[in-house]
Backbone bond lengths (Angstrom), bond angles and torsions (degrees), N, CA, C in turn:
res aa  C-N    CA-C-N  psi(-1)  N-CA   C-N-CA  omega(-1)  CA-C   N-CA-C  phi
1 X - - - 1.456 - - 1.527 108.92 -
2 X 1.074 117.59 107.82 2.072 123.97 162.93 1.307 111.69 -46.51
3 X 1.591 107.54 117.61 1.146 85.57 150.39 1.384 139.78 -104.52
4 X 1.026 129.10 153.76 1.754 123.09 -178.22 1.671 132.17 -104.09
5 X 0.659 81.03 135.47 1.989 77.64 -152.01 1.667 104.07 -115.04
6 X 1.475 115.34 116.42 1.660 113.03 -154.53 1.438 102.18 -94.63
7 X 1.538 123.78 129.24 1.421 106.38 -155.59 1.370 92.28 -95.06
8 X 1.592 125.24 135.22 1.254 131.45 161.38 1.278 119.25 -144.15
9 X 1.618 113.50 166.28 1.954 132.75 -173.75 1.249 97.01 -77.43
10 X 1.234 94.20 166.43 1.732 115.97 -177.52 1.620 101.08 -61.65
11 X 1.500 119.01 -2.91 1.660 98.84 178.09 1.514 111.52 -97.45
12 X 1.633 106.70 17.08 1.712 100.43 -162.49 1.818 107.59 64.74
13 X 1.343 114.21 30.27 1.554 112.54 -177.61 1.774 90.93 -103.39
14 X 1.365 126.93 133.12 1.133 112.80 175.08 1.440 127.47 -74.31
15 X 1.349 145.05 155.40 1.444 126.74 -165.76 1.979 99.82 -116.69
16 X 1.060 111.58 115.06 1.773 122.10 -163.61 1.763 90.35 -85.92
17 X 1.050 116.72 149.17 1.329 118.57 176.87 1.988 89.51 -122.13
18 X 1.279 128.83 134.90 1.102 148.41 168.43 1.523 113.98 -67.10
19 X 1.761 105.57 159.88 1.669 96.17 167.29 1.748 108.19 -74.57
20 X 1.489 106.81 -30.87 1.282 121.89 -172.41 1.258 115.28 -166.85
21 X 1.509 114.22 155.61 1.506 109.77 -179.02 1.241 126.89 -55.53
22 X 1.389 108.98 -24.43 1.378 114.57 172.12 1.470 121.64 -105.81
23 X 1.499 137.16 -1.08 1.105 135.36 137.65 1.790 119.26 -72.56
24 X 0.800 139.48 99.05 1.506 132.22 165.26 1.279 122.70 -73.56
25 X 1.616 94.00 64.35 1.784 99.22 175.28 1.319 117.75 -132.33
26 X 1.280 126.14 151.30 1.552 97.03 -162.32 2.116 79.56 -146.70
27 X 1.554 108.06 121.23 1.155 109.42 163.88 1.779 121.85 -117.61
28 X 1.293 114.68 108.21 1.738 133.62 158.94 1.162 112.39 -54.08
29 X 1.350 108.07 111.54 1.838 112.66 166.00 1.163 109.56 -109.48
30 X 1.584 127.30 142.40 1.643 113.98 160.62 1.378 122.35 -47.28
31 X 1.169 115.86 141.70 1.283 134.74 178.67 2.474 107.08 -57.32
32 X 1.198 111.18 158.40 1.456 112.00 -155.74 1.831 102.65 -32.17
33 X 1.605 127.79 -44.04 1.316 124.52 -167.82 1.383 108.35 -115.21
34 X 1.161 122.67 17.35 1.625 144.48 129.42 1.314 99.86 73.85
35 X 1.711 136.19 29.20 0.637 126.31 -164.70 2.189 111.00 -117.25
36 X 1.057 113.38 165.34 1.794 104.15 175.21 1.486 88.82 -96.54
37 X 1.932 83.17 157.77 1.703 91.06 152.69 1.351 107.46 -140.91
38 X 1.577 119.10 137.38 1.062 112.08 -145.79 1.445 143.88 48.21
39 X 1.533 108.15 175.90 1.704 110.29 -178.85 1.922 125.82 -61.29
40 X 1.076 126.61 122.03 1.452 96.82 149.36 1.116 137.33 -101.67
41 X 1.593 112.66 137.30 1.707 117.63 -139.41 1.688 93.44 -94.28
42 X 1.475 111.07 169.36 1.277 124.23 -167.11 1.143 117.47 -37.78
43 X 1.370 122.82 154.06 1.673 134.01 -168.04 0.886 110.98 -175.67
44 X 1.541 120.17 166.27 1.632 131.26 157.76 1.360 112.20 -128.36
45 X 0.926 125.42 -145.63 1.367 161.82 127.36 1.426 135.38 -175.39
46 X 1.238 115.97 -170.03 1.494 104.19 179.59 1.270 131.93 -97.66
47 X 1.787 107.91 -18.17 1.300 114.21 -177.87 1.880 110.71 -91.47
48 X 1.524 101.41 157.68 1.683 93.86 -176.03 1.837 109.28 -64.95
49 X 1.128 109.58 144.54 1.562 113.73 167.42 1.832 111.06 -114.82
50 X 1.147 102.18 137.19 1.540 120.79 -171.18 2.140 103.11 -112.01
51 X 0.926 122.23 78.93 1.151 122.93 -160.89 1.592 118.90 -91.35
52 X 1.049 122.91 92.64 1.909 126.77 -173.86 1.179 103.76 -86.52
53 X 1.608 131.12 135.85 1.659 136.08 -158.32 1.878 79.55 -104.33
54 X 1.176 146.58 144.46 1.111 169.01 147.38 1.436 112.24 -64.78
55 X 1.116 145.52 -64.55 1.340 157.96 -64.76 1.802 122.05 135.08
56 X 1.387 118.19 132.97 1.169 104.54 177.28 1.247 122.18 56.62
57 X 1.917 114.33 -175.07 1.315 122.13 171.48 1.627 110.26 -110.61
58 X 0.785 132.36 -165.18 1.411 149.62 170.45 1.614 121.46 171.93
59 X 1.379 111.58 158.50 1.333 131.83 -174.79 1.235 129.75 -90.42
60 X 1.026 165.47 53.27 1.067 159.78 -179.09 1.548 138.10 -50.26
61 X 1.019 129.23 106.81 1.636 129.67 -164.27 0.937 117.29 -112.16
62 X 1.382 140.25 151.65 1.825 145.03 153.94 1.433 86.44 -121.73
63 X 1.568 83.05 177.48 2.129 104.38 160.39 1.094 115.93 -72.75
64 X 1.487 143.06 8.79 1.212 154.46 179.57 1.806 130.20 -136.33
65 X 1.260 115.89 -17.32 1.087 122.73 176.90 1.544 125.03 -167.54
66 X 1.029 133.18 159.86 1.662 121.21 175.63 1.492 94.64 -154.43
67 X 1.443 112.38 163.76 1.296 158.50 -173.55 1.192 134.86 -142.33
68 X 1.628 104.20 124.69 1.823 99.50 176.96 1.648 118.26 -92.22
69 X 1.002 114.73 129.00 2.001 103.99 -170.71 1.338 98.55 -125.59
70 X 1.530 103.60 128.26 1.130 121.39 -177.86 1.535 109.35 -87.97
71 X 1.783 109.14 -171.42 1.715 105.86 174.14 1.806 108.32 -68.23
72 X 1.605 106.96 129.07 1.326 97.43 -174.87 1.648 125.20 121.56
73 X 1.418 92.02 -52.84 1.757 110.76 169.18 1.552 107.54 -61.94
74 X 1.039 99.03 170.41 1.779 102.41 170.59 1.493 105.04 -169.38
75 X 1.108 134.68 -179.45 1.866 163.82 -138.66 1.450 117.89 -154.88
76 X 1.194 113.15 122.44 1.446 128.10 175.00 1.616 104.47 -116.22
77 X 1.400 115.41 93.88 1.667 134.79 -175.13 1.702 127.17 -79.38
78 X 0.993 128.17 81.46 1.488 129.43 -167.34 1.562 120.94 -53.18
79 X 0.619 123.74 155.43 1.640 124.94 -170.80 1.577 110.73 -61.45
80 X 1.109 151.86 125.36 1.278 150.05 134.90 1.680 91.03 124.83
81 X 1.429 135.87 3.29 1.348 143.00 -138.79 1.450 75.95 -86.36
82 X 1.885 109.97 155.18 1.487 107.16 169.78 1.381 92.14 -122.98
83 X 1.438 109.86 133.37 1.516 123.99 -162.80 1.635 95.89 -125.67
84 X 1.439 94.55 160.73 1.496 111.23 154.25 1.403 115.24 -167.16
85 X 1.381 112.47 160.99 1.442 127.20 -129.36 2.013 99.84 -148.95
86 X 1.709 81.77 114.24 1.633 95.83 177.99 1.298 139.97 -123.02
87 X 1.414 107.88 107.26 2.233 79.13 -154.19 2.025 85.86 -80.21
88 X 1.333 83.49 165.00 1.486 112.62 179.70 1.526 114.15 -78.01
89 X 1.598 106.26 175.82 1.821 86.07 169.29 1.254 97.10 -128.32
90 X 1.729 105.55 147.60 1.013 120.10 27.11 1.551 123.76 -83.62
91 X 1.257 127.06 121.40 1.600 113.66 -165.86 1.262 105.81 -55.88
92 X 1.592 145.87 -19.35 1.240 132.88 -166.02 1.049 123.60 -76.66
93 X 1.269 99.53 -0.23 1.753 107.18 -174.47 1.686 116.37 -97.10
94 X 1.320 114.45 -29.70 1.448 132.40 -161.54 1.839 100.55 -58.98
95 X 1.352 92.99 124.43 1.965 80.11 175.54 1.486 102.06 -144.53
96 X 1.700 137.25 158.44 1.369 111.89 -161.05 1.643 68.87 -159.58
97 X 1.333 95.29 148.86 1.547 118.90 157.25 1.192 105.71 -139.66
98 X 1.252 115.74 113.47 2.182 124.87 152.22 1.174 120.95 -78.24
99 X 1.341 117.63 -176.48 1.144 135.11 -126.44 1.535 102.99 -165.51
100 X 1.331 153.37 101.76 1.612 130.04 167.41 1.690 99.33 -141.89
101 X 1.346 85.56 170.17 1.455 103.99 -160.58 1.280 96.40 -141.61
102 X 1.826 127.69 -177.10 1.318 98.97 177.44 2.199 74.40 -139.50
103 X 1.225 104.23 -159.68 1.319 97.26 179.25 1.904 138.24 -89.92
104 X 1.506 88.30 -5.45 1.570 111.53 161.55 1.688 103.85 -85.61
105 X 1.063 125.72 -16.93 1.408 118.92 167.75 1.657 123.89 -30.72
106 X 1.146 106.71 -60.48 1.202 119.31 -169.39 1.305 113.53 -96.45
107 X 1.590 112.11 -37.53 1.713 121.24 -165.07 1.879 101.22 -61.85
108 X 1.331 106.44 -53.99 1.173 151.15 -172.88 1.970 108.41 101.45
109 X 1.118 100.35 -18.80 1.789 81.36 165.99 2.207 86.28 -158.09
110 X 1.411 69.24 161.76 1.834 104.78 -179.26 1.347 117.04 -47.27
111 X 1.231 139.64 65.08 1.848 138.82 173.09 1.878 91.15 116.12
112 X 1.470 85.52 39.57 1.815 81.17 161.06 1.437 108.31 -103.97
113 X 0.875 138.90 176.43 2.021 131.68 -136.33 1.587 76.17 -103.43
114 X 1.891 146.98 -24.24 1.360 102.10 179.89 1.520 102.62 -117.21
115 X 1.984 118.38 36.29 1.390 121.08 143.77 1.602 106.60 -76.27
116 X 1.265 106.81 -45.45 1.617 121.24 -172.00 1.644 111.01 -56.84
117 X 1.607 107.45 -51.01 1.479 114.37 -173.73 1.558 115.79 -79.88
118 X 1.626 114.05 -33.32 1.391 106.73 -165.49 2.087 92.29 -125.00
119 X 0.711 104.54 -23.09 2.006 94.52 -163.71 1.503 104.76 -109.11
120 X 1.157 134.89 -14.07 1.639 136.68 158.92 1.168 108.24 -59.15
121 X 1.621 110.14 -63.16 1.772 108.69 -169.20 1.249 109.30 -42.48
122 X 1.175 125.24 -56.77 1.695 154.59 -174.52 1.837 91.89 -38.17
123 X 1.160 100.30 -99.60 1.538 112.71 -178.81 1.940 112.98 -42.05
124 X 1.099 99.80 -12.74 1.817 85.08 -178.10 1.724 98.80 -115.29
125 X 1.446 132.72 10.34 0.917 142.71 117.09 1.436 151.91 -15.50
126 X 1.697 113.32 42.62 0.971 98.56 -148.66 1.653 112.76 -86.32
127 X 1.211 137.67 6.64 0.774 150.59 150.52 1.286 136.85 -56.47
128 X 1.853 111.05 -11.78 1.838 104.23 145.27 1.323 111.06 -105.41
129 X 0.836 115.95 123.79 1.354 146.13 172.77 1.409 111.47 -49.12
130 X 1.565 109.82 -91.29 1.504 140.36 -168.45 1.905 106.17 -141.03
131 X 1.314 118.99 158.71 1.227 128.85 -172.25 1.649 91.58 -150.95
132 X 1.348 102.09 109.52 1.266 107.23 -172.74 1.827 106.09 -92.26
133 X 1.326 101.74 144.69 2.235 88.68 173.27 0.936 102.86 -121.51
134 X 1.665 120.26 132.37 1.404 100.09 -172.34 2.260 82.93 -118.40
135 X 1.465 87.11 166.42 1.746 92.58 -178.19 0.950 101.28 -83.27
136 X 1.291 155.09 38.60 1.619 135.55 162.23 1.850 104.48 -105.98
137 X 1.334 87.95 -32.32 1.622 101.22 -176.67 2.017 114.98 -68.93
138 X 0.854 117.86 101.24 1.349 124.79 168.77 1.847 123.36 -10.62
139 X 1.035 91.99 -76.91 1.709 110.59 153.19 1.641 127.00 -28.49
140 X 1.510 90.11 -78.04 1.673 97.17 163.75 1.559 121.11 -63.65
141 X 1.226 113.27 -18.61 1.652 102.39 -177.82 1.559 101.73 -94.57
142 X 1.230 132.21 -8.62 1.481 118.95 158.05 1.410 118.85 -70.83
143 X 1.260 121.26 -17.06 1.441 138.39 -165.74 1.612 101.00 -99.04
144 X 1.212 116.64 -34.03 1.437 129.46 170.15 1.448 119.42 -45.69
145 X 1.849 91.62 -74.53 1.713 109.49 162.42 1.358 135.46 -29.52
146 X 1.893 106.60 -39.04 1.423 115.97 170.32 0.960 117.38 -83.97
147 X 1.553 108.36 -29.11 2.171 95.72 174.46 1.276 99.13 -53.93
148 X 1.421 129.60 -44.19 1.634 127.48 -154.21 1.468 126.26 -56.84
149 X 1.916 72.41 -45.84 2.056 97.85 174.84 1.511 105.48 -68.71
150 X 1.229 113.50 -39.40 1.640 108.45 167.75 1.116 104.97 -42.49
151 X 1.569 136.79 -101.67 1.175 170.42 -178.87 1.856 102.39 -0.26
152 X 1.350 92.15 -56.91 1.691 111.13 -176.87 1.700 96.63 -68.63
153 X 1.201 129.85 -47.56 1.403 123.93 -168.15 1.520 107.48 -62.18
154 X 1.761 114.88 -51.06 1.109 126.78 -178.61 1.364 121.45 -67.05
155 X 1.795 116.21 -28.54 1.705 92.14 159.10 1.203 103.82 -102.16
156 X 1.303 166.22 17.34 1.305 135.10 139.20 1.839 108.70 -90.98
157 X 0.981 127.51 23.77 1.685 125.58 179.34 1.877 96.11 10.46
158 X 0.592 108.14 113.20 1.214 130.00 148.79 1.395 135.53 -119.18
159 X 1.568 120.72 151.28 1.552 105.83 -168.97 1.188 128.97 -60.12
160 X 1.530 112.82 134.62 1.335 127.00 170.89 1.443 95.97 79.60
161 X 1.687 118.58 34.09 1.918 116.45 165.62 1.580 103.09 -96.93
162 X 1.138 129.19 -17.97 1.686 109.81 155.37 1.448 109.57 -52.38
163 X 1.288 126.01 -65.36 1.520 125.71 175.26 1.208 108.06 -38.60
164 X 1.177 146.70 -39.44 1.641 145.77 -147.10 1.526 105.25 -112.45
165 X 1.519 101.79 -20.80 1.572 96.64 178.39 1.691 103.78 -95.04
166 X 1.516 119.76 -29.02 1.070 105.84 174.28 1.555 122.90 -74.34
167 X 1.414 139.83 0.30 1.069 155.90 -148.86 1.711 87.16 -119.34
168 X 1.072 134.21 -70.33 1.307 143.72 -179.66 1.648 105.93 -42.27
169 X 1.092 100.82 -44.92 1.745 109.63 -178.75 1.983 112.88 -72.44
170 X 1.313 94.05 -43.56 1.299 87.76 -166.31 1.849 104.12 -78.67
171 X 1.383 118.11 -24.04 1.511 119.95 146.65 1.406 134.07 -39.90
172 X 1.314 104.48 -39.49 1.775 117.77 160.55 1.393 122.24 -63.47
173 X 1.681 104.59 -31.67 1.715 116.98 -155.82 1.943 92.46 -81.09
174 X 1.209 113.13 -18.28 1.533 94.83 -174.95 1.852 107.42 -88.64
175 X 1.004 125.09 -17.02 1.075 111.44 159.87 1.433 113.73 -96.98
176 X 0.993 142.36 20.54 1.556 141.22 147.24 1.580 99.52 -77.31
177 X 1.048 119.05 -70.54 1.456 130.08 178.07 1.158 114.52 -45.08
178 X 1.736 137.76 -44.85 1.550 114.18 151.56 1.396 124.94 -63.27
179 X 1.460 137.08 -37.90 1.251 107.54 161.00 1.619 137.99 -59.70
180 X 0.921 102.06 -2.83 1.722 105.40 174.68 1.634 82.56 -89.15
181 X 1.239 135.83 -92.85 1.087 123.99 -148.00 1.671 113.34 -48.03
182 X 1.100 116.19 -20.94 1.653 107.72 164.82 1.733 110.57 -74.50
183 X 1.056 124.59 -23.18 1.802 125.79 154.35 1.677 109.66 -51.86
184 X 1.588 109.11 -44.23 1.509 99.08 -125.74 1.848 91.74 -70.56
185 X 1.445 145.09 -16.29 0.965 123.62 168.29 1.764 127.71 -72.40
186 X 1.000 133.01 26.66 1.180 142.50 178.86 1.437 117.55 -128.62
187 X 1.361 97.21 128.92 1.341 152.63 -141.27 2.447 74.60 -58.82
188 X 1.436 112.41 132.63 1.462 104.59 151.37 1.331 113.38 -167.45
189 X 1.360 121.51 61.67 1.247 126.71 -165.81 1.688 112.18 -109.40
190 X 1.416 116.16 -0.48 0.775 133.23 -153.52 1.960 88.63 -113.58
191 X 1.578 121.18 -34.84 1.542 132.48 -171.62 1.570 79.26 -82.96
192 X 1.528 120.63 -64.26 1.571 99.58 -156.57 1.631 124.17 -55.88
193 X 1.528 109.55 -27.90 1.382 101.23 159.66 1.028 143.05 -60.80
194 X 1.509 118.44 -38.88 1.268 130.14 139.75 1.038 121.57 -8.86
195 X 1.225 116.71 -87.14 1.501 132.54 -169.71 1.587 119.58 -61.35
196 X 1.402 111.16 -26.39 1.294 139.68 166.36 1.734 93.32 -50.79
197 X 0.955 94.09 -65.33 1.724 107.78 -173.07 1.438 136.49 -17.36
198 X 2.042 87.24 -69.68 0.973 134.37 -176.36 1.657 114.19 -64.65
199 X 1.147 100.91 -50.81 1.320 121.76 -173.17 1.603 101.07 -69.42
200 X 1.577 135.82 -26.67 1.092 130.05 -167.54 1.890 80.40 -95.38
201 X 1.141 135.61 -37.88 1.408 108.02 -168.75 1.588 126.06 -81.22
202 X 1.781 108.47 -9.45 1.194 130.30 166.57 1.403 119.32 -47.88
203 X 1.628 91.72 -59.08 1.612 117.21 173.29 1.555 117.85 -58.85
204 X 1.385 122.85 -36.60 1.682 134.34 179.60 1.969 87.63 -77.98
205 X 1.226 143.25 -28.79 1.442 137.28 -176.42 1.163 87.04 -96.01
206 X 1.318 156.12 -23.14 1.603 124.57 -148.11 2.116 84.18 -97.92
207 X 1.148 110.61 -36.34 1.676 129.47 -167.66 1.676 97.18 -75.14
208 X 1.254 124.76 -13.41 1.457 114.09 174.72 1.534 103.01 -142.45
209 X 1.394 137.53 29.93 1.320 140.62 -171.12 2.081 94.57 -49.89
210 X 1.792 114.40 -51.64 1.270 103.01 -138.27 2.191 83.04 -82.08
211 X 0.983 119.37 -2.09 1.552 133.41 173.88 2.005 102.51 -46.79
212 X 1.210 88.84 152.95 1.482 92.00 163.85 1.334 113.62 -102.55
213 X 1.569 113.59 96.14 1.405 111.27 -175.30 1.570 132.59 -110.57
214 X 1.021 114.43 150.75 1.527 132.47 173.15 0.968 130.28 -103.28
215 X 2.049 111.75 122.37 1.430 91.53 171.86 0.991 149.76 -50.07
216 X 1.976 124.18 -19.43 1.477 111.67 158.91 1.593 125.10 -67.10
217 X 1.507 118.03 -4.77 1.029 120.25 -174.85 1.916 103.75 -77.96
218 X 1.399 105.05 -26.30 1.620 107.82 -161.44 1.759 88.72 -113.92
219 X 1.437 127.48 -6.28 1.406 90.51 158.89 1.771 112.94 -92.68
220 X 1.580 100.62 -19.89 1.851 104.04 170.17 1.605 116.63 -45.20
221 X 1.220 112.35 -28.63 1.387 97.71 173.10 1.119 131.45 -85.97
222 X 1.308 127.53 39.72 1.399 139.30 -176.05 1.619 114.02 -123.23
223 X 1.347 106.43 -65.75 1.194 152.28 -11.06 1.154 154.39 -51.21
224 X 1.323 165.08 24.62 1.289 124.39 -121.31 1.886 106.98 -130.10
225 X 1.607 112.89 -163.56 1.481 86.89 -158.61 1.962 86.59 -93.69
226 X 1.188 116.37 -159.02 1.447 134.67 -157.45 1.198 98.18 -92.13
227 X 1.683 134.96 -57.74 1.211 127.97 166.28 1.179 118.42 -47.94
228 X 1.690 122.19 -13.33 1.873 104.90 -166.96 1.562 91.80 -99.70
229 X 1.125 91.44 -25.60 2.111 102.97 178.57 1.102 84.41 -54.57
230 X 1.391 158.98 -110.18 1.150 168.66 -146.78 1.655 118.64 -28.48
231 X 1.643 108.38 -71.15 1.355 122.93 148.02 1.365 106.22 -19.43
232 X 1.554 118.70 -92.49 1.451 110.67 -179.17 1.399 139.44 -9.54
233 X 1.765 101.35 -64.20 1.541 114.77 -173.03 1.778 94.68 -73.54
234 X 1.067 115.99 -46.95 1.473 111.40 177.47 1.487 113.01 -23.59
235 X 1.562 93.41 -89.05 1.241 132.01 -176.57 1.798 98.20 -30.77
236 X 1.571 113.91 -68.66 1.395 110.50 -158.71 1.808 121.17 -82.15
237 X 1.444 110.79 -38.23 1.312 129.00 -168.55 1.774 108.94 -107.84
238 X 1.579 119.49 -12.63 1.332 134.93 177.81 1.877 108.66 65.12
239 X 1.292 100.86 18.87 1.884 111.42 163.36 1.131 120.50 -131.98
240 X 1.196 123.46 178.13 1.443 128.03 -163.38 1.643 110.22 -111.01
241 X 1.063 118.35 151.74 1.847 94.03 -174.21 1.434 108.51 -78.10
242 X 0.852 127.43 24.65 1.732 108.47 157.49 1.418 128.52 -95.99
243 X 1.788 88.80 -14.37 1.633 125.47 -164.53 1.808 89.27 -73.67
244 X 1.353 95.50 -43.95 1.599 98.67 -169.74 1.236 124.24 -92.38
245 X 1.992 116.98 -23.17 1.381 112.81 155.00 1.902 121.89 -60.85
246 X 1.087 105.36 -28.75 1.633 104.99 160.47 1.353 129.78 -66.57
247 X 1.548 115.79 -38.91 1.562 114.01 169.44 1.398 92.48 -61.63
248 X 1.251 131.43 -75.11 1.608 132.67 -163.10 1.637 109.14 -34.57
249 X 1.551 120.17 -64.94 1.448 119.33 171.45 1.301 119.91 -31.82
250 X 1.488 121.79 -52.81 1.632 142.03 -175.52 1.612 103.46 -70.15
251 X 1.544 112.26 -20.20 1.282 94.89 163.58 1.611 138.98 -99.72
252 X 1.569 95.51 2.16 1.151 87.30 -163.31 1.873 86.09 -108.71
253 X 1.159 121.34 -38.74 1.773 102.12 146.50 1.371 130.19 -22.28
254 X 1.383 107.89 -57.22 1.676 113.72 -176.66 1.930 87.46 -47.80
255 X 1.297 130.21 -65.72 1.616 143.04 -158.31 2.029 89.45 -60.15
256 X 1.451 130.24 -30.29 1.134 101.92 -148.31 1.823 81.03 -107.09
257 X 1.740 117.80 -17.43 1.578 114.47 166.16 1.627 113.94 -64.45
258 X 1.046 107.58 -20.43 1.894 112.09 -175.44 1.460 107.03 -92.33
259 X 1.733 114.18 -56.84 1.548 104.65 -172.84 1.665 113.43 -91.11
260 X 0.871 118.93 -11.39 1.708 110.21 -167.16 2.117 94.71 -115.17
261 X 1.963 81.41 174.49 1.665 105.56 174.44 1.671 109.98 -78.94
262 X 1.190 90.08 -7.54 2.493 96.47 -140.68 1.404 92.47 -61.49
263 X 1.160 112.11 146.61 1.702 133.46 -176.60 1.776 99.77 -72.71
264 X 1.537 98.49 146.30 1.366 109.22 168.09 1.503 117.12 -42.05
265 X 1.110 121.01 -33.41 1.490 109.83 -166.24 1.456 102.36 -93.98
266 X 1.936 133.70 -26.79 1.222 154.91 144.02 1.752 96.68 -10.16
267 X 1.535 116.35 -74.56 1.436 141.29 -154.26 1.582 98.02 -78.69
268 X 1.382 121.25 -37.60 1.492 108.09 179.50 1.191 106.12 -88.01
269 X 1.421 136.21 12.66 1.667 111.16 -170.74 1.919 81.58 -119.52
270 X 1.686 112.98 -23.83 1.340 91.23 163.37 1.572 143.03 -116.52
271 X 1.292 98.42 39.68 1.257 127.69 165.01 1.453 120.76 -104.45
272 X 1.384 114.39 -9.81 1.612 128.93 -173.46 1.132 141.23 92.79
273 X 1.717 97.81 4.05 1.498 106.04 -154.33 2.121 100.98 -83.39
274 X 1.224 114.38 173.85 1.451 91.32 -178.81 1.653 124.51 -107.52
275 X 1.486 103.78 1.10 1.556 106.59 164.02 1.357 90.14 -151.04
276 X 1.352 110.22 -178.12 1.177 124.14 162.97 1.887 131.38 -71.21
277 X 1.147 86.67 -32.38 1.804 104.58 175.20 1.270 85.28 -52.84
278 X 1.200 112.22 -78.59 1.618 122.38 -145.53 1.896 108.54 -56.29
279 X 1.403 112.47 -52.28 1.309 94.18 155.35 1.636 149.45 -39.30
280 X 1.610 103.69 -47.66 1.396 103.19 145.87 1.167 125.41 -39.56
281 X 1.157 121.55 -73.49 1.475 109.61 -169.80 1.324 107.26 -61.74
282 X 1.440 142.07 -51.34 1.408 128.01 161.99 1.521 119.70 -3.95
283 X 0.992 81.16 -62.11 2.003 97.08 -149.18 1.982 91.79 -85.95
284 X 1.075 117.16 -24.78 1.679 103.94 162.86 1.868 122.16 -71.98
285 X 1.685 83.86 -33.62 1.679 91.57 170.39 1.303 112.46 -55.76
286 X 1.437 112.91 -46.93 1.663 103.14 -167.82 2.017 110.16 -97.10
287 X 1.367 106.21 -6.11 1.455 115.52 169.62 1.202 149.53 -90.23
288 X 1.780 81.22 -50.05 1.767 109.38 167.21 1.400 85.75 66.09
289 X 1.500 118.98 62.68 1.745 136.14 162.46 1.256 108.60 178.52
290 X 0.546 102.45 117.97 2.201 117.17 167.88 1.568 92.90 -50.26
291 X 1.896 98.63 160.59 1.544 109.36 174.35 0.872 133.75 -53.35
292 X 1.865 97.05 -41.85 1.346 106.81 -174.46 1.600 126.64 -98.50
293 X 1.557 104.47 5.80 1.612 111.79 147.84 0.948 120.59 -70.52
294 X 1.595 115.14 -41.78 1.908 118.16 -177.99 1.283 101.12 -38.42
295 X 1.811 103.44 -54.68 1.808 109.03 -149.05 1.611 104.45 -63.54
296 X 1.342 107.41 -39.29 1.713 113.05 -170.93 1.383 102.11 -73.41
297 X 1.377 139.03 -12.13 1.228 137.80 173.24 1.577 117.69 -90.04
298 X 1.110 104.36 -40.10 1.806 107.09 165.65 1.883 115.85 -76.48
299 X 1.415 94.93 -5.04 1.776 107.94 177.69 1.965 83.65 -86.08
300 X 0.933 90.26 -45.83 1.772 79.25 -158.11 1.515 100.85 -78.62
301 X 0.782 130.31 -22.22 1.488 122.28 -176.75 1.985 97.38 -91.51
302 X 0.973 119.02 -33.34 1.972 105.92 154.28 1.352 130.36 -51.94
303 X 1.605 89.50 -33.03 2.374 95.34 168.93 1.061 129.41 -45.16
């Protein structure tokens, strides 16, 4: 089983690596047996993601809606959107390749009349979320076909596949662009704060994860009181923040069981956890593998 490891900044913002500075395209393949392990926990970023399921099922979540996508289905990801990502079981099956672009992609530069006319609205939109395609639907399975033809152009590049991938994309972008504009009159000023919110208390946990923290400590940094802290994560992400300072800890272990030497007890005192026992069992609860299987399994899949 691969594992895949989503590279992101200390804000939980994901970091897209490009084909080139001057292409702004960035294509994710599964790793050799293309498979996830485990969840990946909340994120954004800024550039759009176009997401085709390979393999398996998986979950997909925002603070507003979720979706199950089978092999075939795929995701249309809005800029700044905070997502999370679940393969189904059997987990061995789940496999995903994306797709992102950023918003000079298509325009070709920043406040050129079709960033202004067609790719602003889109991105200052915060009210679409995700645009899910599923293959049974007519619509979405033409939209399907082109992620694919994307996908295929972008790993074998062949001549004149920048041209063909940007042509393919901007064919996609008009039905992205009418569903936002069927959003864009409704009322959401009330979600962007929200999310505003959320995202600032993520950031106050991601900056003190290995801390001994409290939820009045992580709704004080906003301000707000402990019940609305609560409300919030409820309401937007469907956990509680302790629910999510533990996924976060477990992830950044999973990063210090894969890249570093540091001893089990090294990784639990700086990840936050409060002994070592207790991490074990953590991390089997949410793995169903001990640490030190993870580590010998991400050793063997580096051979």
């Amino acid at each position: 089983m691969a594992i895949i490891q989503i590279p992101v900044d200390d804000r939980q913002k994901e970091k897209i690596v490009f084909h080139s500075d001057m292409l702004h395209y960035g294509l994710y393949l599964p790793g050799p047996k293309g498979y996830f392990y485990g969840d990946i926990p909340w994120h954004w970023h800024d550039e759009f993601e176009f997401g085709y399921i390979l393999g398996g099922s998986m979950l997909y979540k925002t603070p507003r809606c979720e979706y199950i996508l089978s092999e075939g289905d795929g995701i249309f990801v809005n800029s700044g959107t905070l997502h999370y990502l679940h393969p189904r079981e059997p987990k061995n099956t789940a496999s995903l390749c994306s797709q992102f672009i950023d918003q000079s992609f298509l325009s070709g530069a920043l406040g050129s009349l079709i960033d202004l006319k067609y790719i602003t609205p889109v991105l200052e939109n915060n009210r679409l979320e995700v645009i899910p395609f599923f293959r049974q639907d007519p619509k979405s399975a033409r939209i399907l076909d082109q992620l694919l033809e994307a996908i295929e152009l972008g790993r074998t590049r062949q001549p004149f596949f920048e041209l063909r991938i940007r042509s393919l994309f901007s064919q996609i972008w008009e039905y992205v662009y009418a569903q936002a504009m069927d959003l864009k009159s409704q009322d959401n000023s009330a979600q962007v704060q929200e999310n505003d919110r959320i995202k600032e208390m993520l950031k106050y946990m991601q900056d003190h994860y290995n801390d001994h923290l409290t939820v009045r400590q992580v709704a004080g940094c906003i301000p707000i009181s402990e019940r609305e802290c609560f409300r919030l994560f409820k309401s937007c992400l469907g956990i509680s923040p302790m629910e999510y300072l533990t996924a976060f800890r477990l992830q950044k272990a999973r990063e210090l069981l894969m890249n570093t030497q540091k001893s089990i007890l090294d990784i639990t005192l700086e990840t936050g956890f409060c002994s070592s026992s207790y991490f074990g069992k953590i991390f089997r609860q949410h793995y169903n593998i001990t640490p030190i299987q993870y580590r010998n399994m991400c050793r063997h899949q580096k051979a």
